[in-house]
N, C-alpha and C positions, 0 to 999 in steps of 0.2 A: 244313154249313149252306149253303143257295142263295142264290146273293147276290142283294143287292135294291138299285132304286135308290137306296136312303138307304147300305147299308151301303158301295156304291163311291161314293159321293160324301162320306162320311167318310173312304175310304180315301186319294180325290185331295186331301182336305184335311191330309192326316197326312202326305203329303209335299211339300203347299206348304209347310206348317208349318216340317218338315224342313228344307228349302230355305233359308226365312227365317230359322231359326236360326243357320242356315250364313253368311247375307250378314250376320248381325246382328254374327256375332263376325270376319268378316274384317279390317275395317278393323284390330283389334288383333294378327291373325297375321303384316300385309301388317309391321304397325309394329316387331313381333316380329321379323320376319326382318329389316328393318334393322337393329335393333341390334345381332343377334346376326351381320350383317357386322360392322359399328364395331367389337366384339367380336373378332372373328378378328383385325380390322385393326389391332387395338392388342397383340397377342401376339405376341413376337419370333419368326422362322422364319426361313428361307435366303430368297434376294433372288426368286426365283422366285417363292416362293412370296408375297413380299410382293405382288409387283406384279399377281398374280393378286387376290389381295385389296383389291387396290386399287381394281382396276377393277369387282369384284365391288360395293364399296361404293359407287363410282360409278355405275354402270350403273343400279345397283337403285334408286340413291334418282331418278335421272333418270326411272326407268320403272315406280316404283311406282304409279302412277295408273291407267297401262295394264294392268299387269296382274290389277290389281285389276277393274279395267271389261270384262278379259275372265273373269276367273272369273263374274263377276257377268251378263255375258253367255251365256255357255256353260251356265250352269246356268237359264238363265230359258230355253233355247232346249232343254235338256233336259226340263224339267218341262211345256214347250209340246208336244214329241210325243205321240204320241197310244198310248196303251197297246198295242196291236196293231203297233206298226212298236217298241216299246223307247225307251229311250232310248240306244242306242246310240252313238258317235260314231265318224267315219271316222277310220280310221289312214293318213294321209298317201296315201290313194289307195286304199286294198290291198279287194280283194274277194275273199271267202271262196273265190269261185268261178276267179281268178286262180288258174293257178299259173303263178307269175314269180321269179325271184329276188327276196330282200328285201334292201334298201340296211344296211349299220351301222350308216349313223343309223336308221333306225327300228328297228333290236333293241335299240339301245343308248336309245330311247324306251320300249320293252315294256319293256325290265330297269327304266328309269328308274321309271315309273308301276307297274311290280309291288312296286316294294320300297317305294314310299308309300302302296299300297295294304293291304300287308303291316303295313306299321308302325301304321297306322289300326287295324285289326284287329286288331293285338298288344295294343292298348288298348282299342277299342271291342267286343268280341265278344260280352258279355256282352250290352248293350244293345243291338245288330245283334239278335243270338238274339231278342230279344225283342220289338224292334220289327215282325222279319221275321213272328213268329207271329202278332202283333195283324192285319199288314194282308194277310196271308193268309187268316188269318180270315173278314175282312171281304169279301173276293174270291173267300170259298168254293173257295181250291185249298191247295195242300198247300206251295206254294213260288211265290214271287214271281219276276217276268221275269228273266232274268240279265243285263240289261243295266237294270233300274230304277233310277231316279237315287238311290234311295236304299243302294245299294253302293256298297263304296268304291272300289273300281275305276274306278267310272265320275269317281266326283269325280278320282279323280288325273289319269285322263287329261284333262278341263276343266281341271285346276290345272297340269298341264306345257303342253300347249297352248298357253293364255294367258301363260303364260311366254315360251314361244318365238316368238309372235308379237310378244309387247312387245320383244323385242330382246336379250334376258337369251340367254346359251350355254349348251351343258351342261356344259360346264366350271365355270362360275359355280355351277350346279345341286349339282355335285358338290362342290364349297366346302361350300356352305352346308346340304349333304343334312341332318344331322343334328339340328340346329334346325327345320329347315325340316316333316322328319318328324316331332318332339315335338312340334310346334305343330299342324299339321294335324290329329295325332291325339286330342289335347287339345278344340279343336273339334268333331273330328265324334264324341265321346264327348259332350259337352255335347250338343250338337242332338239325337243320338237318346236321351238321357235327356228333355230336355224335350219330345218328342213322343210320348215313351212315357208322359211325363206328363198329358199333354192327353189320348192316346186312354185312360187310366186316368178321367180324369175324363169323358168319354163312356159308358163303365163298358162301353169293350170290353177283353174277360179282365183284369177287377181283379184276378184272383188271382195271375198270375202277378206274381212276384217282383221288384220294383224296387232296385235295389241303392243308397244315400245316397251320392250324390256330392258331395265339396267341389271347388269350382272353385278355378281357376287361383290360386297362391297364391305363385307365385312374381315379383318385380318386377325389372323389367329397368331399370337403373338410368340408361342414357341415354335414356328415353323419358318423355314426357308424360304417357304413359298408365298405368293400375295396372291390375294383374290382378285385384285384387280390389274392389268397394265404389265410392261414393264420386262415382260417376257422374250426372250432373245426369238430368232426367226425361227418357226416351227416345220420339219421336214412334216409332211401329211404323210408321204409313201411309208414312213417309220409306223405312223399309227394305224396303218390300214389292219387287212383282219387275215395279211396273210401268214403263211409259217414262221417268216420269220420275224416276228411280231420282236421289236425291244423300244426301249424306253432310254432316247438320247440326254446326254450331259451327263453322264454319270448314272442314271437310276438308282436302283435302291444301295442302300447303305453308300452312296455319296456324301463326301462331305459329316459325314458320320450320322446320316439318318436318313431315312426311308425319301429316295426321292428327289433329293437335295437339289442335286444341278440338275433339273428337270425342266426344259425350257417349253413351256407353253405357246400356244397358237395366241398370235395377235389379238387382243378385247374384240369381240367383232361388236360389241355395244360401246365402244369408244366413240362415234357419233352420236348414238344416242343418248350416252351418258351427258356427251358433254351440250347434248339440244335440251334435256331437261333437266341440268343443270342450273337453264337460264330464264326459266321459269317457274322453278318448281311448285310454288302454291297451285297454279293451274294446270300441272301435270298431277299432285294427288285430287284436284276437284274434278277434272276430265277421267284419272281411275275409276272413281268414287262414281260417276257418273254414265260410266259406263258398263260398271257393273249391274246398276240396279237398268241400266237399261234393255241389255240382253237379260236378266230376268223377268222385265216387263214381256219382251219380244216372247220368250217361251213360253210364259204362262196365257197372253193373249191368243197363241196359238189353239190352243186347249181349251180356254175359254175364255169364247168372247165377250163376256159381259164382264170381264176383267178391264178390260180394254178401256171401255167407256170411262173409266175415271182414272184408271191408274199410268193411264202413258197421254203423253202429250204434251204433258206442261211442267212448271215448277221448276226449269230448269235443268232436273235430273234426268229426265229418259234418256239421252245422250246415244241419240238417234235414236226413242223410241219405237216409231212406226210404228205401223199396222193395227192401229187404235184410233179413237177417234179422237175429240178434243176432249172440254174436260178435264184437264189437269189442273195445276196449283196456279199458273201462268199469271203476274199481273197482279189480281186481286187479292180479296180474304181467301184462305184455303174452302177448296169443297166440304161440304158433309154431305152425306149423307144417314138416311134412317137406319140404326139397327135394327130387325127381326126381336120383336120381343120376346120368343122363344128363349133367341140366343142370348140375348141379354141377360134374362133368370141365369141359362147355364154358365155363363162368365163370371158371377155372383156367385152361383156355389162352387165354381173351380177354385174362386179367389178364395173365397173360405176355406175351402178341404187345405188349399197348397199352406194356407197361413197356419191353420192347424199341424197341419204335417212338420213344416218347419218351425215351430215354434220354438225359441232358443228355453234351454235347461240351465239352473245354475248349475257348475262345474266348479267347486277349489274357490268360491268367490266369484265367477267367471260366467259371465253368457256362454254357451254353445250349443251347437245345432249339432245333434247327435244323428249325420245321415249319411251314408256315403253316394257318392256319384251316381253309381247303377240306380242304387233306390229311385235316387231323385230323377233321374230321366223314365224308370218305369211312372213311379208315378204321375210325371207329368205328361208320358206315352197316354195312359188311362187316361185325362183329365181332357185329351186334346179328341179320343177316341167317341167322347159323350158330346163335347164341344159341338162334332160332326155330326152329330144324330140329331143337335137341335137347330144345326143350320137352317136355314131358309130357301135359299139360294147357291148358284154354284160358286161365285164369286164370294162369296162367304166361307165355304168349305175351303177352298182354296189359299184365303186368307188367312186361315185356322194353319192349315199347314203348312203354308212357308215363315209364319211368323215360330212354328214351332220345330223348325229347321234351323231361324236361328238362332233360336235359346239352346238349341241341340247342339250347335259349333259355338256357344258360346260357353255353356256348362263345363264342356269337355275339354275347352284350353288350361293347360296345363301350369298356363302362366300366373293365373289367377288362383290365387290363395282359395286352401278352401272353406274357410271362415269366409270370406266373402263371395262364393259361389252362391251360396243359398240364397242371398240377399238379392243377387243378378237372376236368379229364379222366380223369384215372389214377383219378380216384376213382370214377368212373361203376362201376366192376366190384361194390367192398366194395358202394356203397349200391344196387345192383341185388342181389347177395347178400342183404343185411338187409332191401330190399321184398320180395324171395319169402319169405322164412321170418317176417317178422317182419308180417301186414296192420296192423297200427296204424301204420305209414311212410306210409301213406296217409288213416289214421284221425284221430291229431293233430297239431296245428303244435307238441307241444312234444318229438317226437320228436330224439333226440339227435344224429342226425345231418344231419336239417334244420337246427336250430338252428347245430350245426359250419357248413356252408354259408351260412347268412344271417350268422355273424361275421365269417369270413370274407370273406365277400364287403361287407359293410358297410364292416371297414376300406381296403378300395383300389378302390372302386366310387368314391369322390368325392374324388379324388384326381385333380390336375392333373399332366400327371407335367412338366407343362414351365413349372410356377410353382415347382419347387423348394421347399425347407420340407418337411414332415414330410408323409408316405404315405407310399408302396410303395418301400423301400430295400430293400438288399441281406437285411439284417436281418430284416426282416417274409417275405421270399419264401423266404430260408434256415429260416424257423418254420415257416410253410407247407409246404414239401417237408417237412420233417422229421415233423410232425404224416401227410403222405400216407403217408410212407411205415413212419410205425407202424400204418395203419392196414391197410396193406399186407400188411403182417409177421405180423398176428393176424386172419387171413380167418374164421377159426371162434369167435367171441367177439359177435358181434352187434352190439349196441347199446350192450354195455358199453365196447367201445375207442374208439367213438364218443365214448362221455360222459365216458372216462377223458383223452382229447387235447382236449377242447372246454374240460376244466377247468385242463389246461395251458395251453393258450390264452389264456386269460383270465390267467391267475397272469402269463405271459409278457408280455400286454400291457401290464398293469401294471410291470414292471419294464422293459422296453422304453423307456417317455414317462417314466421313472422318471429312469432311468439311460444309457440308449444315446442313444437321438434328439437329436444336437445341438442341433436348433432346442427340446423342451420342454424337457429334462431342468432348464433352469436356470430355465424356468418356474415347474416341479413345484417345484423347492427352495427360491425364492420362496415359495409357495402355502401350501408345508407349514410355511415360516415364517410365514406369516400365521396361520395355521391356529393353531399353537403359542403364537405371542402373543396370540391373543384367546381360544381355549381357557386358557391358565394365567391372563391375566386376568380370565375368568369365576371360576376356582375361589378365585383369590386376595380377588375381592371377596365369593364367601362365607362366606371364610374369614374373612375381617376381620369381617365381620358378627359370625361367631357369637361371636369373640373379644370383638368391643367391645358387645355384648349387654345386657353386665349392666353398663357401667363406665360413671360420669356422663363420658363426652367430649363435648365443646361439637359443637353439631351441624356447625358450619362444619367444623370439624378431623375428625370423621365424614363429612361428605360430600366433604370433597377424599381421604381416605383412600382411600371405596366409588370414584370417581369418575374421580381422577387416579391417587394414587401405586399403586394395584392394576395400570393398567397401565405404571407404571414398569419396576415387580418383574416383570413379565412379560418387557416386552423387556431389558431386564436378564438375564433368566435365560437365555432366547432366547441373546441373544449372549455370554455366558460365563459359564452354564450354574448351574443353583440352587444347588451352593454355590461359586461364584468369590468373590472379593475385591469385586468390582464388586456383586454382588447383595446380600453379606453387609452392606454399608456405605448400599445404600440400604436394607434392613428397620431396620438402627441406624436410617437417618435417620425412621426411622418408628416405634422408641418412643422416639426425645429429640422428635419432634415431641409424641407424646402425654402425654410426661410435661411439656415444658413444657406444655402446656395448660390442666394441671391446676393446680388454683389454688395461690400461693405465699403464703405466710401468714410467714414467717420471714426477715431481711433478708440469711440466709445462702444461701438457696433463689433470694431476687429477685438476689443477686448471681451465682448460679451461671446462670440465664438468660442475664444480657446476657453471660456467657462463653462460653456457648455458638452463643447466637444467630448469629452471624457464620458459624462455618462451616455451622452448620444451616440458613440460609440459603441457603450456597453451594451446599451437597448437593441441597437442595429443586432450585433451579434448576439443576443439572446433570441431574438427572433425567429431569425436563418438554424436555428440551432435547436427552437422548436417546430421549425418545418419541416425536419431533417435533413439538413442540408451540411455535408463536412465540413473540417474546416479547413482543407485546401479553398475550395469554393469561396468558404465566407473570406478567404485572405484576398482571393481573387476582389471580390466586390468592393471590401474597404479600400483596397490599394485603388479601384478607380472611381472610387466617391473620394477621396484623398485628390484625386486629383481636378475632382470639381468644385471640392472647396478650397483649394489652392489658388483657384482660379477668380472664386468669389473675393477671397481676401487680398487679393492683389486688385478687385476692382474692373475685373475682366469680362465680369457676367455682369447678366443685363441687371437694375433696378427693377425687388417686383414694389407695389405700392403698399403701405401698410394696410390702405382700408381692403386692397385684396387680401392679404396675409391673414386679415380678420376673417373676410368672408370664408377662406378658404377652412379655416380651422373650424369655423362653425359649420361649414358643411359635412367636415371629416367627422363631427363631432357626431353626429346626426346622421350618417353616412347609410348606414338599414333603411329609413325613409325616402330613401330617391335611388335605390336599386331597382335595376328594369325588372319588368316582369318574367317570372319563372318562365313561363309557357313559351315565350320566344327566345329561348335560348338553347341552343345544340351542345350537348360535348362530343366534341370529336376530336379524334389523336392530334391534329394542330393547334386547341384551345388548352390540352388538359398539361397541364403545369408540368407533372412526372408522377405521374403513376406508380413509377418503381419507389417512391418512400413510401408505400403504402404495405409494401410487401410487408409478410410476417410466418408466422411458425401456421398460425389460421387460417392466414388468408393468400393466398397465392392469388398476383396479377397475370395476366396474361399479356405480354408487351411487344410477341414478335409472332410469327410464323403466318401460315396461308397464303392466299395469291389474291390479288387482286380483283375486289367483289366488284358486281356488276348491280345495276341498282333494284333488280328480281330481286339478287343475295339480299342487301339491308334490307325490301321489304318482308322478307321471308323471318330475317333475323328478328324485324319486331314482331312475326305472327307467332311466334313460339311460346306454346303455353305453359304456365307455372305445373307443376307438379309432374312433364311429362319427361320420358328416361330418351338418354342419347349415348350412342359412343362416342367418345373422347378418344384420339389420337392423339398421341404430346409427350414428347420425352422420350422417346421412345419405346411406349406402353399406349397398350388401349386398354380402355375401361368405360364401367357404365357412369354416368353423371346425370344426377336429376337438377332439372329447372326449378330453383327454388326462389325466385324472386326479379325483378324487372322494375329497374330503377325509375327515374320522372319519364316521361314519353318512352322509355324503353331503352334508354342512354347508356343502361349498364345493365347486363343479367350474370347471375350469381348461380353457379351450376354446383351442386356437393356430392362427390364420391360417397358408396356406401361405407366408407370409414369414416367419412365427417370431415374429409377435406375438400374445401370450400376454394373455387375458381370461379374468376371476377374475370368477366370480357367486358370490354368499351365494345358498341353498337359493331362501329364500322370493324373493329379484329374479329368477333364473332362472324362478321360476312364473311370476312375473309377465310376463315376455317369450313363455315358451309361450300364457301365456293368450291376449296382444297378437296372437300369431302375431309376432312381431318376431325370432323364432329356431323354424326349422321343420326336421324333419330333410329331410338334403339329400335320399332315397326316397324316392317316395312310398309305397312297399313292398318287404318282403324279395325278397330275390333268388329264392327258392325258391316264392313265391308269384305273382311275376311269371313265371317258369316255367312254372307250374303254370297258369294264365290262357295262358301261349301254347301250350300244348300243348291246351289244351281249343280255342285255337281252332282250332288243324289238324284236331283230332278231328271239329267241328262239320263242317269241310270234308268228309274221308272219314275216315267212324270203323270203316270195315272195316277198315283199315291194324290193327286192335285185333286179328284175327283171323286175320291170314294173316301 
């Protein structure tokens, strides 16, 4: 299409747009990277390393104003060149056409601004891809300038720049890279969503696919500011790019820090959020799904014998296309024949890598003496020979996207690196299972994806220097052990995958069970709670049916259904349904019911007041170990008092001796005619109080969130043991891992990395999911974040597919 004056004068507007979006959400990055110094600066390290931090938190808040005014300058100075020169910007002097030596510092500037450009990219590529196609479009060419301010390249170099001219070092840089890089990428993921928004509703190429982005949703707990909502009405004309560029509510040093009354633009993901709120499971399986589908879609392009098995079915293409059938769809998965070639070299890669990584004793101690670099060269080499013995194109192909993802997988930072290596050794088996098996690429519930996302879920959010339960000896001794059975049975497929993934889990479980100092005594808590309010449900409908047909005075029935049901509970609880203790409070439970009953005889009224006394005593030792006060317990006597007052006047009904028999012998035996486990729910209406369970260990969860929707409960029982979330509560966020999930899922038991242990009932955990008030700590599996940075490399040169 030739371009026309309207269509580039849409196009110059889609990246002031751009732009604007950019400056809209700075003020919250500039506030971001403060805290997330304050952050570093309150986490113990060597004195070096403090006073690096130190200065880091000083400098920055000294010169956050500046360097905010030069981002904000550099990109308005960007956007003002004129198409025909770029928007390029000068690197410290240097012309293409110089050859001169180049200083440290400016290569250690190109490394700095590549690997934030990078990180953008590793987030943004989807929307890049797409925004780049709209305003090509519109420009009638095939590809946008390489220096157009809307790459991220160009932004990083603006954003380091402006750093280094505020006064900030690169040392400081390097502090805070890691922050620094989630937040920028965060941003310029939002901005080209909403300008791909805007040229959507100009209704240039509707078609192309927009992906529902929730924004920012994590809150930084020393700041003013919230990542999500909440934000008073936003002037736009304030944030434009003209001269008089300020920053309303106050700006910086409001409030006494950088930014404070800074009132943000409306969530413009406030529908979205709150649309896939309401279904969440099937918003990560539709991600998930749609990642590996646009990876099918590019690599089919390039070659089509890809096609033939790996799009179509299984569920995952998530609008595959342009392949044929052949997928996972329906039946047993495809195979296909490996090339014997490849097979020998699969064999000796697995050998050299297992060589290579062979753990050393260290101090008593396994370790794998290798670092990062090493270990991607080496396995660069091993994928290099891989391709030489390929067969086929679709082979070659498969060789390197599977070693794109061990590439984003190696290189996350989250991941211990005692356990990197381990996630290495395996690249060979699941390169094995992608050539033979195409549904590796077809669905996300593939068995060995799924091993990898457990995996890496448990020590991806994991501090390893806040101590408390992650990545111990323990968990990484599982891990090898799991690599290396998978090691062991190279010709097995998918089954030793799904046979160690279900070990895995059995393991986890007994692990926060039994092993993990900080839960285990959680977990036994829990399942005490668990035990006492489960046999207190069954006890009280046990009593029901017992007392059914018998006239007992309603008062002496509802303290029955009410109180002493969970008497016998914890009673049996703490020594066990038939002890002395348990046997003596069910007695005290038919001398309560038979005094009740009405006493007609003056030998009947005398055997009361003989009773009375201790049956009293027993009442209140009960209530007093269910903890229950003694306002409470005075409450209860005074209106059992008043039904045996009732009885002994002759006022209540006659029950029959041979019941008062029957009855006792049932209470006796009372364990043998409890319904069954499996058909019983606790939820906040059955469970007695929760709040006597509280302790110094075990913190209940008894209040907060909004009312879940029944997505939230089922989402609430899919959440898996060992995997990390934010906690919102009390005014603090923090990480909390999922260490345990009571009978059907009734109760899950989350423990801070200090070892403080929080207990949700099913339905209050929905309710904080719904809140967002507990979010998992990912925003996605590890193997889909993978898979998203591998596409971006491909986007870059997707010949790398070929050769």
């Amino acid at each position: 299409m030739p371009p026309t004056a309207s269509h580039e004068a849409l196009a110059g507007q889609a990246r002031r747009r751009y732009v604007e979006e950019l400056v809209k959400g700075l003020v919250h990055v500039v506030q971001a990277s403060i805290d997330g110094a304050r952050i570093l600066f309150d986490k113990p390290c060597e004195h070096a390393v403090f006073m690096r931090r130190r200065e880091l938190v000083q400098t920055l808040g000294n010169n956050a104003q500046t360097w905010h005014r030069g981002i904000v300058g550099g990109l308005r100075q960007a956007i003002g060149q004129s198409a025909t020169r770029g928007s390029e910007l000068s690197l410290a002097g240097i012309k293409r056409d110089d050859l001169t030596l180049v200083s440290d510092d400016t290569i250690e500037r190109e490394i700095i601004t590549s690997r934030l450009a990078l990180a953008i990219m590793d987030r943004a590529s989807w929307e890049f891809a797409d925004l780049r196609s709209r305003v090509a479009h519109l420009e009638g060419r095939s590809e946008i300038d390489a220096h157009d301010v809307m790459r991220a390249h160009v932004l990083a170099r603006i954003v380091f720049e402006a750093w280094r001219s505020a006064g900030l070092s690169l040392e400081s840089w390097r502090e805070l890279q890691t922050a620094l890089h989630e937040e920028f990428a965060l941003l310029v993921e939002e901005a080209y969503h909403e300008t791909n928004r805007w040229l959507v509703e100009q209704r240039v190429l509707p078609e192309v696919d927009l992906r529902p982005f929730i924004k920012r949703s994590r809150t930084h707990p020393n700041s003013g500011l919230g990542w999500m909502g909440g934000h008073s009405q936003h002037d736009s004309e304030s944030l434009g790019l003209g001269a008089g560029h300020t920053v309303p509510g106050g700006g910086y040093g409001a409030s006494g820090g950088y930014g404070r009354g800074y009132g943000g633009q409306r969530d413009v993901g406030e529908e979205t959020r709150l649309m896939t709120r309401a279904a969440p499971l099937a918003r990560n399986r539709e991600h998930a799904e749609a990642v590996l589908g646009r990876l099918n879609r590019l690599v089919a392009r390039h070659v089509p014998e890809f096609a033939g098995g790996y799009v179509g079915g299984g569920g995952g293409g998530g609008g595959g296309g342009g392949g044929g059938g052949g997928g996972a769809g329906g039946g047993a998965p495809i195979e296909r024949a490996v090339s014997a070639a490849l097979e020998r070299a699969i064999d000796t890669a697995a050998q050299g890598i297992r060589h290579r990584l062979q753990p050393t004793v260290y101090q008593g101690r396994e370790e794998v003496v290798v670092t990062t670099p090493a270990l991607l060269e080496e396995l660069h080499h091993r994928k290099q020979a891989l391709k030489k013995a390929a067969a086929s194109p679709e082979e070659r192909a498969t060789i390197e996207i599977v070693a794109l993802l061990f590439q984003s997988i190696l290189t996350e930072d989250r991941i211990p690196a005692a356990v990197r290596v381990w996630f290495a050794r395996l690249q060979m088996p699941v390169l094995r299972v992608a050539v033979a098996e195409p549904d590796f690429f077809a669905t996300v519930d593939h068995p060995a994806r799924r091993l990898i996302d457990r995996m890496g879920a448990c020590v991806m959010g994991f501090d390893s220097g806040a101590g408390g339960p992650g990545v111990g000896e323990a968990l990484e001794r599982e891990i090898k052990r799991i690599v290396q059975v998978v090691e062991a049975y190279p010709d097995t497929g998918r089954r030793v995958f799904q046979t160690v993934l279900t070990e895995f889990e059995k393991w986890l479980e007994h692990y926060f069970k039994n092993e993990n100092e900080a839960t285990k005594k959680g977990v036994s808590l829990a399942q005490q709670v668990e035990q006492r309010e489960t046999l207190a449900i069954q006890y009280t409908i046990e009593l029901r049916r017992m007392l059914n047909e018998m006239p007992v005075q309603e008062g002496v029935r509802q303290f029955l259904f009410h109180v002493w049901a969970d008497v016998l509970a914890t009673t049996a609880v703490r020594y066990t349904a038939q002890g002395d203790q348990t046997k003596a409070m069910k007695r005290a439970a038919a001398d309560l019911i038979w005094s009740a009953s009405a006493k007609v005889t003056r030998e009947e009224r005398a055997e009361v007041i003989r009773r009375l006394p201790p049956l009293l005593k027993a009442l209140r030792e009960g209530m007093a170990s269910a903890g229950m006060d003694q306002a409470k317990q005075d409450e209860h006597i005074q209106q059992l008092n008043n039904s045996l007052a009732a009885a002994f006047t002759a006022k209540a009904a006659v029950i029959p001796d041979e019941n008062l028999r029957e009855m006792t012998e049932r209470l006796e035996s009372l364990e043998e005619l409890l319904p069954d486990v499996e058909n019983l729910e606790i939820d906040e209406s059955m469970v007695l109080d929760l709040s006597g369970h509280q302790s110094s260990e075990l913190e209940v969860v008894l209040e907060g969130g909004s009312m879940p929707t029944p997505a939230m409960v089922a989402w609430a029982r899919e959440l898996q043991v060992g995997s990390w979330y934010m906690l919102d509560r009390n005014g603090r966020t923090e990480a909390v891992q999922l260490a345990w999930h009571g009978m059907r899922k009734q109760l899950s038991l989350f423990v801070t990395p200090q070892g403080r242990c929080v207990l949700f009932q099913q339905h209050r955990l929905a309710s904080y999911l719904q809140a967002g008030l507990i979010v998992p700590a990912q925003d996605e599996s590890l193997t889909v974040r993978a898979t998203r940075s591998a596409l971006a490399k491909l986007d870059v040169d997707v010949s790398r597919l070929l050769h």
